[in-house]
C-alpha positions, 0 to 999 in steps of 0.5 A: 807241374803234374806228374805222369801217371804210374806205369801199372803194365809194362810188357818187353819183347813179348813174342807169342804165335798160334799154330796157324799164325803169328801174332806178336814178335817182340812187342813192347809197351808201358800201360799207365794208370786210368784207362788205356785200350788196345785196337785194332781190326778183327784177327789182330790178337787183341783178346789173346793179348788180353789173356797173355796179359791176364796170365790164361796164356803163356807168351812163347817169350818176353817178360810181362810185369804188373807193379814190378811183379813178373809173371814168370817170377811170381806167377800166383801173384801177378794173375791176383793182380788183374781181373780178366774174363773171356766174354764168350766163356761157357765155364760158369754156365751151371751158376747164378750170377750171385754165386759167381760174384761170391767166387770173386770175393773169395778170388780177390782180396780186395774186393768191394762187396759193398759196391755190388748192389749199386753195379747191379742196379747200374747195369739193370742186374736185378730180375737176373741175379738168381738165374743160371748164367746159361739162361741169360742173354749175351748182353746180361752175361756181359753185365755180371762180367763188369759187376765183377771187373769193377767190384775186384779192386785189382790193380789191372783190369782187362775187358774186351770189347766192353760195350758189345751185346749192351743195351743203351742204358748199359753203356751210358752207365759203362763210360760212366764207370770209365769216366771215374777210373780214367781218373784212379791214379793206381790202377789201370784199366785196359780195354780191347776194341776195333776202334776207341769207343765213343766218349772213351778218352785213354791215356794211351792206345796200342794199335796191333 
């Protein structure tokens, strides 16, 4: 009989609100190991979600755990412990791609060097590695972001709205990815999208 995945991701009476808004009032779920996704339509908190889960914010209330560690307890662990980026940030702007890569490997301990180059040629990296991220278009920053996310090896990794701003090549190569980490048995993989993308079969869904 098979075994039910791992739970990677468990959230209890998560309450968060902006100034202008509420969002979440005690929201709970379990994410398992594979690939899980968070949908719903725009407005909804979907990213913010994703940055509470990352630790870049801080819920109003609610405990957060990934692999039992507690993002209030351990708070330096459980942010080693996940992978995150916004997709519009400017922050890395004045760096080449290479050099942000270099500041993963240093971040996260088991990060898989080794596999960069073949991320990079997936995503069809090459010609823009040495180039400020400033001078490349939203679709290659993107790119790198998911260099990173499946170089990390962190036990939860976030991306939002993964295949946005990709070329055709880019996606097939993506769900690729996510075909073979829909499979890991020790880490899971939350997407945040308006709907399930297709070819993308989670092992479960958060509607918000």
């Amino acid at each position: 009989m098979d075994q039910p995945p791992k739970t990677m991701i468990s959230v209890t009476d998560l309450c968060f609100s902006w100034p202008e808004r509420p969002l979440f009032d005690q929201l709970s779920f379990d994410v398992p190991a594979g690939v899980s996704l968070v949908v719903g339509d725009d407005g909804v908190g979907k990213s913010t979600l994703l940055a509470l889960l990352a630790g870049a914010l801080s819920p109003h209330s609610g405990r957060m755990l990934i692999e039992g560690i507690g993002h209030l307890e351990q708070p330096d662990a459980y942010r080693q412990n996940v992978f995150w980026i916004d997709p519009h940030t400017d922050v890395h702007n004045a760096i080449t791609a290479n050099d942000f890569l270099k500041r993963q490997d240093e971040q996260f301990p088991h990060f898989d060097s080794r596999r960069v180059a073949s991320l990079v040629h997936g995503f069809s990296l090459e010609p823009h590695m040495v180039k400020p991220l400033y001078m490349l278009s939203t679709g290659s920053r993107r790119k790198v972001w998911w260099v990173a996310a499946f170089a990390a090896n962190a036990p939860v990794v976030l991306l939002d709205q993964p295949f946005a701003a990709l070329d055709a090549p880019s996606s097939r190569f993506l769900r690729e990815l996510l075909d073979e980490a829909a499979e890991h048995t020790n880490r899971a993989w939350l997407l945040a999208d308006h709907g399930v993308p297709q070819g993308v079969q989670p092992k479960a869904v958060i509607e918000l």
